[in-house]
C-alpha positions in Angstrom: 40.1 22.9 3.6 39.2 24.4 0.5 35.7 25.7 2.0 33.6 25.5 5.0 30.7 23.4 3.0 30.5 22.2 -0.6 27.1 22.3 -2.3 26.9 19.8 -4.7 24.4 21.2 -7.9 23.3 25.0 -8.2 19.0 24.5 -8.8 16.7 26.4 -5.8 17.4 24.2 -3.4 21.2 24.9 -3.9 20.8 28.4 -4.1 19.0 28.2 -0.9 21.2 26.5 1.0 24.5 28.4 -0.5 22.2 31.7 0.5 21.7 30.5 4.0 25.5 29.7 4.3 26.3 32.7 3.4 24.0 34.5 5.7 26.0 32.3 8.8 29.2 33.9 7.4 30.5 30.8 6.0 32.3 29.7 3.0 31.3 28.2 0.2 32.1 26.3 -3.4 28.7 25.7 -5.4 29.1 22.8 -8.1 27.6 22.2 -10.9 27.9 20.0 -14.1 26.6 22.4 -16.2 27.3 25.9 -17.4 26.2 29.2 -15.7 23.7 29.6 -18.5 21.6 26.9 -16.8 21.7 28.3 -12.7 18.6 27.7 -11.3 18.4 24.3 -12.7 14.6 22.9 -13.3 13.0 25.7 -10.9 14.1 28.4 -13.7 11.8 26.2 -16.2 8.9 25.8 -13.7 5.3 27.5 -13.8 6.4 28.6 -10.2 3.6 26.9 -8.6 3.7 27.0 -4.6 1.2 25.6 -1.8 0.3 27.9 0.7 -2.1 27.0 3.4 -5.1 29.9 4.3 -3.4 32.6 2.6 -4.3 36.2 2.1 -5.1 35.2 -1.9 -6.7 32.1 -0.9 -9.4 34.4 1.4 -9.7 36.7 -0.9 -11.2 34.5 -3.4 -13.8 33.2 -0.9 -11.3 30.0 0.3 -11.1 28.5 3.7 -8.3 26.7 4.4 -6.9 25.4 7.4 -3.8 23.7 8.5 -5.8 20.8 9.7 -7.1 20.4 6.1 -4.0 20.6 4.8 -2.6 17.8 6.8 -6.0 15.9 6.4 -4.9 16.0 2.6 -1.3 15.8 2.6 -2.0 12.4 4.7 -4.7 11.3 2.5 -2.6 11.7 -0.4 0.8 10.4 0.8 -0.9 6.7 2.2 2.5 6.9 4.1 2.7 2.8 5.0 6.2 2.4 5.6 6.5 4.1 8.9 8.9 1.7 11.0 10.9 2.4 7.9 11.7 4.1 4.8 8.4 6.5 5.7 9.8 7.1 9.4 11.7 10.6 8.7 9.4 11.6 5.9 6.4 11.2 7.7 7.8 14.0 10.0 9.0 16.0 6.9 5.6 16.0 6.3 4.5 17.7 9.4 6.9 19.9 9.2 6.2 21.3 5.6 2.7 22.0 6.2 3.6 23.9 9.2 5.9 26.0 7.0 3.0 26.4 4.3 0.6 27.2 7.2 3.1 29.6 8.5 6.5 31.3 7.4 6.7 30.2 3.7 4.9 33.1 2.4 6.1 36.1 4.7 9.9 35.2 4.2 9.3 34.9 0.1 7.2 37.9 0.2 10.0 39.8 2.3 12.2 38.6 -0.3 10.3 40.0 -3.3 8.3 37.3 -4.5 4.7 38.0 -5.5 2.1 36.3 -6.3 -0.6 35.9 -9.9 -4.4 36.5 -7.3 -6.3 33.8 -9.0 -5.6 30.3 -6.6 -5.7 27.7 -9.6 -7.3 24.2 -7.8 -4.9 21.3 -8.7 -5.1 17.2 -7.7 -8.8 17.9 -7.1 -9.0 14.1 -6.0 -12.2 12.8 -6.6 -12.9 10.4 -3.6 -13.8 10.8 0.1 -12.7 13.5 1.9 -9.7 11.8 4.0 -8.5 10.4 0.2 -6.3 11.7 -2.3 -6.2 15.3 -3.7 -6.6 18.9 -2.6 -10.2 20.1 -0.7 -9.2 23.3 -1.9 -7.5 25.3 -4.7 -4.1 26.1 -3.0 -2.0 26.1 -5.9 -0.2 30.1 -6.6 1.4 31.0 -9.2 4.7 33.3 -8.5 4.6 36.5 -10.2 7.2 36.1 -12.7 7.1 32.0 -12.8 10.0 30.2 -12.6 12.3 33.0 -13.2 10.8 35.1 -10.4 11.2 32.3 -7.7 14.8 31.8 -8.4 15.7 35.5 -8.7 15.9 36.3 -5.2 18.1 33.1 -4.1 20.2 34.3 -7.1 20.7 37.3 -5.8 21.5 36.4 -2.6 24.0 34.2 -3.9 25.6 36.4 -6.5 25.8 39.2 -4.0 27.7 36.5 -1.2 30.2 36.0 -4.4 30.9 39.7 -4.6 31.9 39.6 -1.2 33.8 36.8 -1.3 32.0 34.1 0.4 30.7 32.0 -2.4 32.7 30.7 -5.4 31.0 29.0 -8.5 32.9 26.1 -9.1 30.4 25.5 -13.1 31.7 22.8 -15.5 32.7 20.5 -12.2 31.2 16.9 -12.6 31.2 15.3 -9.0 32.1 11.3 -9.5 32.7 10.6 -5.1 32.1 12.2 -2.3 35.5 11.3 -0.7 35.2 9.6 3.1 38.3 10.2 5.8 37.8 8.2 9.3 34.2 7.0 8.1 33.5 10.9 7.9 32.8 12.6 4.4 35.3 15.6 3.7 34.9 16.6 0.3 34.5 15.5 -3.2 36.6 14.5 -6.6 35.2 14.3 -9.9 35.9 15.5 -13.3 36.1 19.0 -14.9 34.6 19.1 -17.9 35.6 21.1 -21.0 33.8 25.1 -21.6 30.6 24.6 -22.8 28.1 28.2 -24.0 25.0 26.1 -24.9 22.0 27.7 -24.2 19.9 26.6 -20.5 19.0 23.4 -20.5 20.5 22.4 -23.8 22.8 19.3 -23.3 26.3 20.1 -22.9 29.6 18.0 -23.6 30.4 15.5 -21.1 34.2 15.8 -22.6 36.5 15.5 -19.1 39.5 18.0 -19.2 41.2 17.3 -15.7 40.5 15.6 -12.4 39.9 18.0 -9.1 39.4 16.9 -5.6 38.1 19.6 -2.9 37.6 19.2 0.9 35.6 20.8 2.9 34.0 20.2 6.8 30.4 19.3 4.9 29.1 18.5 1.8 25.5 19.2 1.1 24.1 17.5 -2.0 21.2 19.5 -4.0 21.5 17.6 -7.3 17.5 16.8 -8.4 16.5 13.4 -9.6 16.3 11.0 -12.5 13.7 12.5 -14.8 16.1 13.1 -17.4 17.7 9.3 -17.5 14.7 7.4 -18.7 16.3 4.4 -18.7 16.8 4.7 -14.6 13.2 5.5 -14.5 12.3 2.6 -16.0 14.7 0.0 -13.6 12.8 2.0 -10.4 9.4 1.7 -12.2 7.3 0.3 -9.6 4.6 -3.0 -10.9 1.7 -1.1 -9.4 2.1 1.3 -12.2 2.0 -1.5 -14.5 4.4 -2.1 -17.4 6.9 0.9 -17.7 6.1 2.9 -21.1 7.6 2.3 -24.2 7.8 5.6 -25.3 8.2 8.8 -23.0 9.3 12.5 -23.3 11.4 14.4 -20.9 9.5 17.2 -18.8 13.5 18.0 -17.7 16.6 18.9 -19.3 18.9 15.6 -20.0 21.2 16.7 -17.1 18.7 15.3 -14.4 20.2 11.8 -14.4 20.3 10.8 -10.7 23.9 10.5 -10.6 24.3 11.7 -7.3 21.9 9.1 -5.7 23.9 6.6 -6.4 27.4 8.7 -5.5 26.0 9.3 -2.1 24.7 5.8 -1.6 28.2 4.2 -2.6 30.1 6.6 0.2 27.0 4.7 3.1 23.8 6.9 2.3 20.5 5.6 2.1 18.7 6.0 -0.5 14.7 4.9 0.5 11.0 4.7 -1.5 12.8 5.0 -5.4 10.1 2.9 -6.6 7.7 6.2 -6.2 7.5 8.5 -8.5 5.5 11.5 -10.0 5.2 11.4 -14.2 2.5 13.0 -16.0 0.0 11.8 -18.0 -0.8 15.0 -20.3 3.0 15.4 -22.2 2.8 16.7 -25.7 5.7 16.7 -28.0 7.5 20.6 -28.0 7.6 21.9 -31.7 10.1 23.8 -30.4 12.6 21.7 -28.3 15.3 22.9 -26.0 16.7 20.0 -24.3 16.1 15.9 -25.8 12.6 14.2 -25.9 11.3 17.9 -24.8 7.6 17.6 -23.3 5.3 20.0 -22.1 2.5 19.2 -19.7 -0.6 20.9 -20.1 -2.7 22.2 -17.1 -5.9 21.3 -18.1 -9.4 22.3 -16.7 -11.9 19.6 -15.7 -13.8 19.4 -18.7 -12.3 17.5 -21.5 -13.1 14.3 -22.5 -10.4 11.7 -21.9 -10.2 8.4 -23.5 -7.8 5.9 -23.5 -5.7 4.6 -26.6 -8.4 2.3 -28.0 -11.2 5.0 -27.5 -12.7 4.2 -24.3 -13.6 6.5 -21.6 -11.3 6.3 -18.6 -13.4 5.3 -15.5 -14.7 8.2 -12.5 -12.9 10.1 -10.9 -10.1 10.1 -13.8 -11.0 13.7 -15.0 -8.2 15.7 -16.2 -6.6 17.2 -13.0 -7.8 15.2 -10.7 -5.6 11.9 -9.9 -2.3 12.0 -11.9 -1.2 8.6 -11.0 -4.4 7.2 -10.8 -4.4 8.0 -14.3 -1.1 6.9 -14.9 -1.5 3.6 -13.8 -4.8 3.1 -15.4 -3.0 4.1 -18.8 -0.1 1.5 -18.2 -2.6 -1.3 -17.3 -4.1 -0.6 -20.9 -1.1 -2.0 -22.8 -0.6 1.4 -24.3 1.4 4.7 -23.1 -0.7 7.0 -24.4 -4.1 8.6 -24.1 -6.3 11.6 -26.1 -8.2 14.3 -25.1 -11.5 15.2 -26.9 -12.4 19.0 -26.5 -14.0 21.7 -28.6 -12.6 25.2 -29.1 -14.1 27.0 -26.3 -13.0 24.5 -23.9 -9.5 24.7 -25.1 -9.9 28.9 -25.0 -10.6 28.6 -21.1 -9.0 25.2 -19.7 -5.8 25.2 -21.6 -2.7 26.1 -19.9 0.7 24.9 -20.2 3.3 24.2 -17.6 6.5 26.2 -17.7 7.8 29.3 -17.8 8.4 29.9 -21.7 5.1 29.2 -22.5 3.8 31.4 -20.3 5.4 34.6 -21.4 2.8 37.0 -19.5 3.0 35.6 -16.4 6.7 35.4 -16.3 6.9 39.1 -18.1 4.8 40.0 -15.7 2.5 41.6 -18.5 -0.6 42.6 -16.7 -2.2 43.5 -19.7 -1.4 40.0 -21.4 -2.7 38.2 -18.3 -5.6 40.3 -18.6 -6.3 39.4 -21.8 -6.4 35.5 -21.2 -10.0 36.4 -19.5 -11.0 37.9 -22.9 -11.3 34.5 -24.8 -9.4 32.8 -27.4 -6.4 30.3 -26.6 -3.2 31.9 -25.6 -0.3 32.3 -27.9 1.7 29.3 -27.1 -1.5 27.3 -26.7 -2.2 28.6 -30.7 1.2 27.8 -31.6 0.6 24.3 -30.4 -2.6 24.0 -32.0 -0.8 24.9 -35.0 2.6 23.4 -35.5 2.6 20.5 -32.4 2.2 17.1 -33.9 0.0 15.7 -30.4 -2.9 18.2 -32.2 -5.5 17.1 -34.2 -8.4 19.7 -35.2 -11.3 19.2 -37.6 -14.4 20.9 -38.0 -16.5 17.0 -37.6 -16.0 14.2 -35.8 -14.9 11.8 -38.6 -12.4 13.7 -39.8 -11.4 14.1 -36.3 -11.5 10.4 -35.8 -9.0 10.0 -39.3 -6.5 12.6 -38.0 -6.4 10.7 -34.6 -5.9 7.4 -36.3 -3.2 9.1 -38.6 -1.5 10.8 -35.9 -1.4 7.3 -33.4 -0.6 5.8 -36.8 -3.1 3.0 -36.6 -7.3 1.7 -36.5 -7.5 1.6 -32.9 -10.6 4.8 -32.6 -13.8 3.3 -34.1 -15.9 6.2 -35.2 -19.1 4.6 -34.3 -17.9 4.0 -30.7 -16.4 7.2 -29.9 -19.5 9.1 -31.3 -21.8 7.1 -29.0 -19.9 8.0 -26.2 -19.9 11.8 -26.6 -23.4 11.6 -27.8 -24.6 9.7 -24.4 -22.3 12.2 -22.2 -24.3 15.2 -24.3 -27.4 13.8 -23.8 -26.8 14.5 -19.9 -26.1 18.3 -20.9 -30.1 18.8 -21.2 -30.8 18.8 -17.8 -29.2 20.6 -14.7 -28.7 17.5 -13.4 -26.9 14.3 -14.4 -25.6 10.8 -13.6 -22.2 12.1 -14.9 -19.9 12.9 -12.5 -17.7 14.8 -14.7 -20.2 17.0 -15.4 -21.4 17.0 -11.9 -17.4 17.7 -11.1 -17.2 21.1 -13.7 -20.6 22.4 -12.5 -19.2 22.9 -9.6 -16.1 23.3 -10.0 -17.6 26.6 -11.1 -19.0 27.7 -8.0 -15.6 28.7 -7.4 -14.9 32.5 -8.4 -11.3 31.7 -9.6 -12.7 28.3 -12.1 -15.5 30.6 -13.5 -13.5 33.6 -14.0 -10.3 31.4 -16.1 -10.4 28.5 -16.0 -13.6 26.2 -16.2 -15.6 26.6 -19.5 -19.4 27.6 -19.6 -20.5 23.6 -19.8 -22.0 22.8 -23.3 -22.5 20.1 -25.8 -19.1 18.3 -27.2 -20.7 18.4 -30.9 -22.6 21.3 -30.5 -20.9 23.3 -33.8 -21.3 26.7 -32.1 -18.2 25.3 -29.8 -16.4 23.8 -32.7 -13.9 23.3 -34.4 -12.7 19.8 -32.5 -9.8 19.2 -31.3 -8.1 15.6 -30.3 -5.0 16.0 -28.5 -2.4 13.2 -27.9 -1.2 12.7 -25.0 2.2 11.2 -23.6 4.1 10.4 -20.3 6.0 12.9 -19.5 8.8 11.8 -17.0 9.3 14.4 -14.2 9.7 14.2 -10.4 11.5 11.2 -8.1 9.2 11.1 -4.9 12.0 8.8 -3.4 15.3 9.9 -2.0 17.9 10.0 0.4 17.0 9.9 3.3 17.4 13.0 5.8 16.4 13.6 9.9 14.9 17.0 10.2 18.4 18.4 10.2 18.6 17.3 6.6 21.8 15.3 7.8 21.8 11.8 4.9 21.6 9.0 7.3 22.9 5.5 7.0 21.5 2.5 6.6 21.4 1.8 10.5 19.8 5.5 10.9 22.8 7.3 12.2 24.0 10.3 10.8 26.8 10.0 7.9 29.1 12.2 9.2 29.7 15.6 6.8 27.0 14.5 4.7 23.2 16.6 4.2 21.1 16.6 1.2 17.8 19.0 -0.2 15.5 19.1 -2.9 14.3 16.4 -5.2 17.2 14.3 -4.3 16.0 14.1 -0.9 12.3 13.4 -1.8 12.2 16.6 -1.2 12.5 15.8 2.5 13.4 12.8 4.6 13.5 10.5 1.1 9.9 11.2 0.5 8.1 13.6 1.9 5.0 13.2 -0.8 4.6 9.1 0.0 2.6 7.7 -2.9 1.4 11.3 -4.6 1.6 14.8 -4.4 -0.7 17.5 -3.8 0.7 19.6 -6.4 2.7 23.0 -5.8 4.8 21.6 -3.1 8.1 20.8 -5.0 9.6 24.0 -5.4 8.9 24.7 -2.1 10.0 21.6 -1.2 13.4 22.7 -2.7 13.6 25.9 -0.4 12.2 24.4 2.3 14.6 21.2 2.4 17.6 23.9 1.1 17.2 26.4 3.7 17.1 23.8 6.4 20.4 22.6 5.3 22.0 25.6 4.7 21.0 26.3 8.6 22.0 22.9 10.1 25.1 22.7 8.4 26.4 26.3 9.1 25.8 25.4 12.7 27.6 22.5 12.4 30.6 23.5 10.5 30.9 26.2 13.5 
């Protein structure tokens, strides 16, 4: 045996597991198909945003929270209907998480070093009855340090376990099999591929430079999904969504193909619920790409004005931030893959973020004085930058001009002027009274009655063409692919089971690959803030079962 376990892809939920393995004494090659540069995988470009459950941040700000609540909206979100089925292990995955988010998630992070931004930002807000879709409460934290801070701790641990010499990278190493002996997996053979020093994320030759083979008593599989291969996306693309889109940008590097779905299912792993998925509806076009068809989402607040591609309103309760695949599907059922914001420049100043760790350079500097400043008005730097240079922005200081830069930018007729300023007119007319028949204004009125929305994020509501808020601003919007809900499927041991629902033998699996649990722990939608935890969550309880296993 050339190790005691071999973990197949080196994002957080490999570092987890590798750390865990470690800790258990045992030996371990971690693969990857791409260079060092990119350890950490997607978690390293994340915003870091984690779901904790009646936490010390969540009570400061004035939120209770409960585990029962958490349930009642993981449930209500999930619409778990397969559960004699493909929903039977995740449904229990599900328990199980919000246990850990209730319970141990934040004390063994915090004993690690993580930290955590004190504002609780309010994702998935819903917008139906209570046992529906979306969070009751704001739950989502930012680490301290994004991204980069989340993975720095499992990095260490690893790094250190190499130094003593119980881990061995193994970068550059493209698994094509897991290899089977006596119906039992005992290792893996692939293709070494030649040096590569592109930047992270960048794509990197796929130029093969010898075969290897390596055996080991378990094989734990922590490879991530199919965001990055649109053309897989689109062949698991389920018909509720409606037509797949035309066009899309990548929210991950090109490297998130899904390869090792169907490597795993070829050696008798199941692979359960790949028609769900989680893409967003928000994607603009990075000015500044890193990796092919680069997107970034933007976190918007609730205020915004969202129309579809032909200039009509999308229907209550699709407010941005509420229902991502509501939205998504209403988009698709359109006949076009794209959508626009309308918005004015102090909406922008205070509901603006964007997701990832680049272009959020105080948080993940941990710059208290630049976080401090995002209270003091104006739009962040990167939001600026975007304003500026990204080609999804339109901003004129009137509506029709607004109106021709839309049309130019969509590169066609389809947004009537006449139409578009009747609509904001009739939505501004409701802005004269305290109360309204508009439920998106009813939504950001009191969405302000939380501290944390009125303090950062949630703009003082006003007029849409009042000039005093001006200029305007349109915004593009495109789907950005991102997270497989589906996976392999995994018992709480995270051991892949077959298609009869037995074990198969030397396999386990973690992360996205495992729908981040049991081949789907999020059913239909996610509550936002759950898949990196989902990766250390689904890592660490692989590193645990196999290194008891493995003996």
């Amino acid at each position: 045996m050339d190790a005691d376990v071999i973990v197949v892809g080196a994002g957080l939920a490999g570092l987890a597991a590798t750390a865990e393995l470690a800790d258990a004494g045992k030996k371990v090659l971690l693969l990857d198909q791409e260079p060092e540069a990119s350890l950490g995988g997607q978690a390293y470009w994340s915003f870091g945003g984690l779901m904790f459950v009646d936490s010390p941040e969540q009570r400061r700000m004035g939120i209770k929270d409960s585990h029962d609540l958490a349930l009642q909206d993981w449930l209500g979100s999930a619409g778990f209907d397969r559960l004699d089925d493909e929903d039977v292990w995740a449904r229990q995955w599900a328990d199980a998480y919000v246990d850990f988010a209730a319970g141990e998630k934040r004390p063994w992070l915090h004993a690690q070093g993580v930290r955590f931004f004190p504002v609780v930002g309010w994702a998935e807000r819903g917008g139906y009855t209570a046992d529906g879709h979306g969070n009751s409460v704001p739950r989502f934290h930012i680490t301290w340090g994004t991204g980069p801070g989340l993975v720095a701790p499992f990095e260490r641990r690893v790094r250190e376990a190499v130094a003593d010499g119980l881990v061995e990278f193994r970068f550059r190493h493209r698994v094509d099999e897991l290899t089977v002996t006596g119906g039992v997996v005992d290792g893996v053979s692939g293709k070494v591929l030649e040096p590569s020093d592109v930047a992270r994320g960048a794509s990197s030759s796929r130029v093969e430079v010898e075969d290897f083979a390596l055996t080991a008593q378990a094989v734990i599989v922590t490879s991530g999904g199919i965001g990055g291969n649109h053309d897989l996306v689109r062949s698991s693309w389920p018909q509720r969504l409606g037509k797949p889109p035309t066009e899309m940008i990548s929210g991950v590097p090109a490297h998130v193909d899904g390869r090792m779905l169907g490597i795993t299912e070829a050696a008798g792993g199941r692979y359960v619920n790949r028609d769900r998925m989680w893409h967003y509806t928000e994607g603009i076009r990075n000015w500044d790409p890193i990796w092919p068809m680069h997107g970034i989402r933007i976190l918007p607040g609730p205020s915004s004005l969202w129309f579809d591609a032909t200039g009509k309103r999308l229907p209550v309760p699709l407010f941005p931030g509420f229902d991502t695949l509501g939205t998504l599907e209403h988009i698709m059922k359109t006949g076009y893959d794209y959508s626009w914001f309308v918005l004015t420049q102090k909406i922008i100043e205070k509901e603006f973020a964007l997701s990832g760790q680049e272009q959020n350079p105080d948080l993940t500097g941990k710059d208290i004085r630049g976080v401090l400043g995002r209270a003091r008005g104006g739009a962040t730097a990167p939001v600026q930058a975007f304003m500026d240079k990204g080609a999804d922005f339109v901003v004129r200081d009137n509506l029709a001009d607004l109106v021709r830069g839309m049309n130019e930018v969509a590169g066609s007729d389809l947004i009537e002027y006449a139409e578009l300023e009747r609509q904001i007119l009739a939505r501004d007319r409701e802005m004269d009274n305290t109360f309204t028949k508009d439920l998106q204004i009813t939504a950001l009125r009191g969405a302000r009655n939380y501290r944390g929305d009125k303090l950062i994020r949630v703009a003082p509501p006003h007029k849409i063409l009042d000039p005093k808020a001006g200029p305007l601003i349109a915004v593009k919007l495109n789907i950005l692919t991102r997270k497989s809900l589906g996976g392999l499927q995994t018992d709480l041991d995270a051991r892949v089971l077959r298609a009869d629902g037995t074990p198969l033998p030397g396999v386990y699996a973690a992360g996205e690959v495992s729908g981040f649990g049991g081949g789907g722990i999020h059913g239909y939608r996610s509550l936002e803030g759950t898949f990196l935890g989902g990766c250390l969550f689904t890592g660490r309880t692989a590193g645990r079962a196999a290194a008891k296993a493995v003996g």
